[in-house]
MMTF fields as JSON, N, C-alpha, C and O atoms, coordinates in Angstrom:
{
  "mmtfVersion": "1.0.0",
  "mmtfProducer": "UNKNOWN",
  "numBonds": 355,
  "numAtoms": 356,
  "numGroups": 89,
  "numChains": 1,
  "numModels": 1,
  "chainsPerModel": [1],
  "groupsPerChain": [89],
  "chainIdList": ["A"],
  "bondAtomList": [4, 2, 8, 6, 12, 10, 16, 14, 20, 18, 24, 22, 28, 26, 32, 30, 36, 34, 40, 38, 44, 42, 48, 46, 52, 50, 56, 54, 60, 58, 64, 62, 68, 66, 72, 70, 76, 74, 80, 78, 84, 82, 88, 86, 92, 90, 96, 94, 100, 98, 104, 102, 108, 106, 112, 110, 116, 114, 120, 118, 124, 122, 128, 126, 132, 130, 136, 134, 140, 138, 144, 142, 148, 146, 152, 150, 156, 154, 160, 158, 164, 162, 168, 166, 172, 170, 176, 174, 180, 178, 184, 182, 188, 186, 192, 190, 196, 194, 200, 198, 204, 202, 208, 206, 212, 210, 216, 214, 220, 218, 224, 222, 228, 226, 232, 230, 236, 234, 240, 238, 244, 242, 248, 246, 252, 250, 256, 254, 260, 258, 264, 262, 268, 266, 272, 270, 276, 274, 280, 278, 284, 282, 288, 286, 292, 290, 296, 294, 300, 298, 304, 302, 308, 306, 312, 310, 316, 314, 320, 318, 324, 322, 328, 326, 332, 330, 336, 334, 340, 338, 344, 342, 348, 346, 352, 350],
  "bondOrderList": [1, 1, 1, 1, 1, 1, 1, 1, 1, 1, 1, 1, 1, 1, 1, 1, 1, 1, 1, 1, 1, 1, 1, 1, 1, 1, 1, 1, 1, 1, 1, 1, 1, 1, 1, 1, 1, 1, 1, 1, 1, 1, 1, 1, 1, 1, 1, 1, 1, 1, 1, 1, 1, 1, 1, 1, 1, 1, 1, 1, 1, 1, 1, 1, 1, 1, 1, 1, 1, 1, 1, 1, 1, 1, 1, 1, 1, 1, 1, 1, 1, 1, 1, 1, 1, 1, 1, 1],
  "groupList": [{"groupName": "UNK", "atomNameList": ["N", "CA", "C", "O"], "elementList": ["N", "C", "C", "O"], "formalChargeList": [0, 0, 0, 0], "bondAtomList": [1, 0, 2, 1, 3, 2], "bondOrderList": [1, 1, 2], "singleLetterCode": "X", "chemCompType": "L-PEPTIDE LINKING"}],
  "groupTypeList": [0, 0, 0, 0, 0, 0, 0, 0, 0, 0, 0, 0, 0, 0, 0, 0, 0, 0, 0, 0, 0, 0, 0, 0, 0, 0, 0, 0, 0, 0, 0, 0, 0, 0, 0, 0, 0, 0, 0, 0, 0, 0, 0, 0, 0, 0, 0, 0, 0, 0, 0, 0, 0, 0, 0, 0, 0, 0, 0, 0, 0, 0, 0, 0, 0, 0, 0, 0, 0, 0, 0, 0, 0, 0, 0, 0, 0, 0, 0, 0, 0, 0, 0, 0, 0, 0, 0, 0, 0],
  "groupIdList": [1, 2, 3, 4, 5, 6, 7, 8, 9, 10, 11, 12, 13, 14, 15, 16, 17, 18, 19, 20, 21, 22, 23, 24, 25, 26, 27, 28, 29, 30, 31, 32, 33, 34, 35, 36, 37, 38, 39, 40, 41, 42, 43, 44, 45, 46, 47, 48, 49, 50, 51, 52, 53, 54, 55, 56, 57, 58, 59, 60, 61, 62, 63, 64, 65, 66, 67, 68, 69, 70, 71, 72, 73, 74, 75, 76, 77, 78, 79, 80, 81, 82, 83, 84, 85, 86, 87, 88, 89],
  "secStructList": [7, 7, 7, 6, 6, 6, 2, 2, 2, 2, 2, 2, 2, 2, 1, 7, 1, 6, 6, 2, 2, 2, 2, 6, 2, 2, 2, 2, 2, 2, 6, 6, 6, 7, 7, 7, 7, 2, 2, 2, 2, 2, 6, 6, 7, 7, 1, 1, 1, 7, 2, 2, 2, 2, 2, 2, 2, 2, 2, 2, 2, 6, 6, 1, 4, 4, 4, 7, 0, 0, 0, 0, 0, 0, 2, 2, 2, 2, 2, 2, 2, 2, 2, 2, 2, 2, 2, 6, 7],
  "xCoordList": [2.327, 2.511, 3.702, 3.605, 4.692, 6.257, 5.99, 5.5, 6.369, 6.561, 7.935, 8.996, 7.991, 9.17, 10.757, 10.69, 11.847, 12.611, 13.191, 13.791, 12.99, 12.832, 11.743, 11.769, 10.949, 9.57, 9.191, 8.591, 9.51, 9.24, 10.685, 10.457, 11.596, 12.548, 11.995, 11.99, 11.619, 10.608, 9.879, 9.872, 9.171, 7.751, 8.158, 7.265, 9.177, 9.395, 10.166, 10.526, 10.792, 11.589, 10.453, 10.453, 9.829, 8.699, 7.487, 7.044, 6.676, 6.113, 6.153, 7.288, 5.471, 5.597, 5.752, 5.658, 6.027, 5.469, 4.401, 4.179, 3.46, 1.846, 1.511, 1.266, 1.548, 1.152, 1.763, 1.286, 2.56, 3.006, 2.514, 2.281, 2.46, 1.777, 0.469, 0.003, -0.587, -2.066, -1.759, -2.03, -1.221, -0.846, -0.412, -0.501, 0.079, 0.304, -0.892, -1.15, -1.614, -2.821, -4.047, -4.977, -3.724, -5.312, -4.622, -5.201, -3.456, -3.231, -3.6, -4.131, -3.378, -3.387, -4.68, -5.068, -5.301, -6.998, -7.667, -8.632, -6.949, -7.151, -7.087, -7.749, -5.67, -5.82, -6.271, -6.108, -7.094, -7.114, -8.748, -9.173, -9.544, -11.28, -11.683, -12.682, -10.701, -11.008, -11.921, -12.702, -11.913, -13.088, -12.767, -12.368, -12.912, -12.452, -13.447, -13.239, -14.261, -15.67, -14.826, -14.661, -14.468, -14.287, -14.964, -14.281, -16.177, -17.011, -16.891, -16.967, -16.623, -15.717, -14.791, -14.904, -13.478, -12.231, -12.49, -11.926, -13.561, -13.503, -14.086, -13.875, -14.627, -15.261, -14.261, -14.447, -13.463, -12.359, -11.29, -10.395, -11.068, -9.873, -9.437, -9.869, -8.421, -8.267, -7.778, -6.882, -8.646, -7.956, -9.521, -10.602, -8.906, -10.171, -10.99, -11.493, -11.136, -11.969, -13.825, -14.143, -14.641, -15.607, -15.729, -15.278, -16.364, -16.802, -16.664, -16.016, -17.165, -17.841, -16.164, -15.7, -15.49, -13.802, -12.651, -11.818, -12.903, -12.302, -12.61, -11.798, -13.843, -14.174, -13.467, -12.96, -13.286, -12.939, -11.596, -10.994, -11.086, -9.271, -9.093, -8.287, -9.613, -9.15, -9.469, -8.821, -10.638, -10.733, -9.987, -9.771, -9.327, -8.622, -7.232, -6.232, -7.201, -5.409, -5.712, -4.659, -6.174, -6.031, -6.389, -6.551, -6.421, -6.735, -5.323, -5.203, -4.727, -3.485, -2.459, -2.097, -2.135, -1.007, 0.466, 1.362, 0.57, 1.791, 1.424, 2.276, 0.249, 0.299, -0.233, -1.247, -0.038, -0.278, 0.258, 1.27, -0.501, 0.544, 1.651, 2.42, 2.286, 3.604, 4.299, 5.504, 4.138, 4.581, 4.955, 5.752, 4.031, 4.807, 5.099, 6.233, 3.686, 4.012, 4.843, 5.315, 4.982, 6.329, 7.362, 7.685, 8.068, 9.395, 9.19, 9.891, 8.39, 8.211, 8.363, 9.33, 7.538, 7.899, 9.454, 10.161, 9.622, 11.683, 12.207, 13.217, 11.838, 12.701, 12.706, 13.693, 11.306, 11.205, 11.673, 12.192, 11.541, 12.24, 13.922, 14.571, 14.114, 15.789, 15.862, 16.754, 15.379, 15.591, 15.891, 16.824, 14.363, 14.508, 15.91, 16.557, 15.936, 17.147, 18.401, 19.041, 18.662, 19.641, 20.098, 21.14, 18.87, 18.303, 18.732, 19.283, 18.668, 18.596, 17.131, 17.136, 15.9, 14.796, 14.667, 13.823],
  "yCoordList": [-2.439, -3.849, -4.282, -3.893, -4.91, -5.114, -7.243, -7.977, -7.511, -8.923, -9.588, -9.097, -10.306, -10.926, -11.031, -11.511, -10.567, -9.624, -10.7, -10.285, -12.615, -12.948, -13.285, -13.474, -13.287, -13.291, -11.796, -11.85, -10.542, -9.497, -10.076, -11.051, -9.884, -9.703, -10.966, -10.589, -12.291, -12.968, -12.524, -12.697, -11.766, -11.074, -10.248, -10.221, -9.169, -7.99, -8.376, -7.549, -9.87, -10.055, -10.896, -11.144, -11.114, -11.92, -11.73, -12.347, -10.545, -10.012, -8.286, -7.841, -7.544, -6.543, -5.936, -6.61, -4.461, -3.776, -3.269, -3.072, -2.975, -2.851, -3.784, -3.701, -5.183, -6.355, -6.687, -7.723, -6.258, -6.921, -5.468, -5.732, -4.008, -3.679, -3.476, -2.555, -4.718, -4.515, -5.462, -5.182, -6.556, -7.745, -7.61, -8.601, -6.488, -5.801, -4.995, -5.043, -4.216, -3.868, -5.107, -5.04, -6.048, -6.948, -8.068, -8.755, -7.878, -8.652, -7.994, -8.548, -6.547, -6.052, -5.539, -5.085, -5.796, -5.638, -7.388, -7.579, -8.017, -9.206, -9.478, -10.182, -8.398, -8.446, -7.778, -7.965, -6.653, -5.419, -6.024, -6.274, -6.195, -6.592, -7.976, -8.374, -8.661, -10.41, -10.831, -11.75, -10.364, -11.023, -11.02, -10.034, -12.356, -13.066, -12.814, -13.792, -12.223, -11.886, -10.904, -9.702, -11.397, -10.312, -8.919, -7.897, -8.891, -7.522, -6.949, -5.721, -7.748, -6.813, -5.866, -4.75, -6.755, -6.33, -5.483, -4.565, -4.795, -4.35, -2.864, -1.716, -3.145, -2.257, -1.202, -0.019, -1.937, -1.15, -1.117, -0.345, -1.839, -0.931, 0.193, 0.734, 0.974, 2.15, 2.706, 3.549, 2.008, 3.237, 3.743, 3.319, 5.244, 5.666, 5.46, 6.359, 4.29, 3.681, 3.206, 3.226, 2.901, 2.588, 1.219, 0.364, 1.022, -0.363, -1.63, -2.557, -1.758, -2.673, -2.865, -3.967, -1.73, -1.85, -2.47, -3.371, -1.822, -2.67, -4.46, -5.365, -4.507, -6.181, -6.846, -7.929, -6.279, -6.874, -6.815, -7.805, -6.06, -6.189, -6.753, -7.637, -6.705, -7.704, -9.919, -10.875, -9.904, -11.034, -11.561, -12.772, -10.648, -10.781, -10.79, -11.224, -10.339, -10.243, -11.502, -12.106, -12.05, -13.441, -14.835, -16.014, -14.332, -15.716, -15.47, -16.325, -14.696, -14.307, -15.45, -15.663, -16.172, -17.197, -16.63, -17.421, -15.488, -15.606, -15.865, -16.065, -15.805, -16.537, -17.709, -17.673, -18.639, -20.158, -20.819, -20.4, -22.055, -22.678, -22.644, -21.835, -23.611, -24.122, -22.876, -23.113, -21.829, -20.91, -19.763, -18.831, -20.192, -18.311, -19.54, -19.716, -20.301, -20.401, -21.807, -22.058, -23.048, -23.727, -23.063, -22.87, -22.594, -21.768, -21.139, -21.627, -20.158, -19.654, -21.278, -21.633, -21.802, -22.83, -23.479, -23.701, -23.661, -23.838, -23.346, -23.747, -22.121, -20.884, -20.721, -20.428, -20.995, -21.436, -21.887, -21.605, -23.314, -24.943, -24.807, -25.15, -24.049, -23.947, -22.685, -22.965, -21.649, -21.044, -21.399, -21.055, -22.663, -23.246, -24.489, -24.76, -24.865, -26.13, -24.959, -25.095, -24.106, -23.031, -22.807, -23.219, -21.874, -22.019, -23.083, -22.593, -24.101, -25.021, -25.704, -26.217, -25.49, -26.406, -27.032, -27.868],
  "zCoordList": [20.688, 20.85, 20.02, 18.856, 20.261, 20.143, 20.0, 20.858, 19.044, 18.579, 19.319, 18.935, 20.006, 20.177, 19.021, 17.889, 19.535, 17.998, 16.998, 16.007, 17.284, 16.455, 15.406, 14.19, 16.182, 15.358, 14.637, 13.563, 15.171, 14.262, 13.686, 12.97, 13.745, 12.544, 11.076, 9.905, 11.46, 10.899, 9.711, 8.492, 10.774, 10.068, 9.4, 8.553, 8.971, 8.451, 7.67, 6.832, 7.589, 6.34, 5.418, 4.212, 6.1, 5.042, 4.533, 3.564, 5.4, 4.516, 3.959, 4.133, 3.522, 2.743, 4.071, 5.097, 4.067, 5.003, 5.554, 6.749, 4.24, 4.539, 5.445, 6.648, 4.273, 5.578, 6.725, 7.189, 7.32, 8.133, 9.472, 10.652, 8.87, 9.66, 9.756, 10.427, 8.78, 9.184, 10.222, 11.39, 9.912, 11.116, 12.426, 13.151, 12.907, 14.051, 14.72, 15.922, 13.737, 13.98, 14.327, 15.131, 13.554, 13.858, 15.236, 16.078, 15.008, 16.841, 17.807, 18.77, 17.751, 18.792, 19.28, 20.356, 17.947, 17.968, 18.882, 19.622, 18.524, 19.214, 20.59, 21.352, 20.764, 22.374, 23.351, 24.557, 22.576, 23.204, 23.48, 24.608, 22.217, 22.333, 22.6, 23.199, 22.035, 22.383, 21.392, 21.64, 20.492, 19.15, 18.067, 17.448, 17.567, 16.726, 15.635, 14.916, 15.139, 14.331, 13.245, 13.456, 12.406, 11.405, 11.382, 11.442, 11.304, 11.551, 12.529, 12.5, 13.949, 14.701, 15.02, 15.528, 14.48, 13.806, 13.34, 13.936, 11.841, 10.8, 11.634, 11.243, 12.498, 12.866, 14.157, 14.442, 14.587, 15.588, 14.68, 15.025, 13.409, 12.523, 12.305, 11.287, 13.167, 12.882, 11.616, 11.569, 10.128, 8.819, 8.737, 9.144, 7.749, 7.272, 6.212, 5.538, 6.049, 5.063, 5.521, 6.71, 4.673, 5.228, 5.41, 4.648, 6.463, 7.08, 6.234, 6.72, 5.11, 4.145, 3.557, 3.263, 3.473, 2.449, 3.95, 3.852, 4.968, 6.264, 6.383, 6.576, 6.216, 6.302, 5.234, 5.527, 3.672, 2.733, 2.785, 2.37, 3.121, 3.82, 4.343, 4.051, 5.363, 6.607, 6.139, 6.564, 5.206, 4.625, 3.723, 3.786, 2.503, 1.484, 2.213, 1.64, 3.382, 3.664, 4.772, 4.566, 5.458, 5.898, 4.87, 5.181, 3.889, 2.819, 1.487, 0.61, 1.51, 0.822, 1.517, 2.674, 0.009, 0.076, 0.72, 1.014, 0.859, 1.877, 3.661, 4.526, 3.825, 4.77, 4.818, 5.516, 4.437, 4.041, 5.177, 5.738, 5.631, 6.724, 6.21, 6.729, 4.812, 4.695, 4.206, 4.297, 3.796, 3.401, 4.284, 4.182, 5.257, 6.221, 7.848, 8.292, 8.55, 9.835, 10.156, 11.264, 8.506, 9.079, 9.388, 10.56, 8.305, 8.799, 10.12, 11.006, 10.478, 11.97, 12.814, 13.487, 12.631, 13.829, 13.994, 14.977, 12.608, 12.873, 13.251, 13.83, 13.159, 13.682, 15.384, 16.059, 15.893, 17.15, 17.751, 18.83, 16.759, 17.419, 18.038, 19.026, 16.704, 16.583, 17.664, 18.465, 17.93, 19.32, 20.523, 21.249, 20.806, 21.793, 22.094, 23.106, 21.077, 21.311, 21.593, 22.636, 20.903, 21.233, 22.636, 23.147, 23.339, 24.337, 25.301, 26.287, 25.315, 25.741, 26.632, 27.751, 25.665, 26.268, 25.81, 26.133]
}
């Protein structure tokens, strides 16, 4: 699964690399099962960790201040905005 190359280029300048490829993993876990259930997720996570250390990853890395609205997805939306006016829509 491939991010649109301003939005990965985005994503890879802003967060670590770890994170940015669990974040590739739990989208694509999103699109692949359709469930939004953390214990879900935790449970089709492909690392080899046990269950109980998957849930606590996956919780601790969606509550981590770099992804904060004003901190990670305003800028993404400018970055958008300013695409589209580019663009011309």
């Amino acid at each position: 699964m491939d991010f649109l190359p301003f939005y990965q280029d985005y994503l890879e300048n802003t967060l670590s690399k770890s994170k940015f490829l669990l974040l590739r993993i739990l989208v694509w876990l999103l699109q692949v099962h359709k469930q939004v259930r953390i214990e879900r997720l935790a449970a089709y996570l492909p690392i080899p960790i046990l269950y109980q250390s998957r849930r606590k990853k996956i919780q601790r890395f969606l509550v981590k201040p770099c992804l904060s609205l004003v901190l990670f997805w305003f800028p993404l939306i400018k970055l958008i905005t300013a695409n589209c006016k580019l663009a011309g829509y």
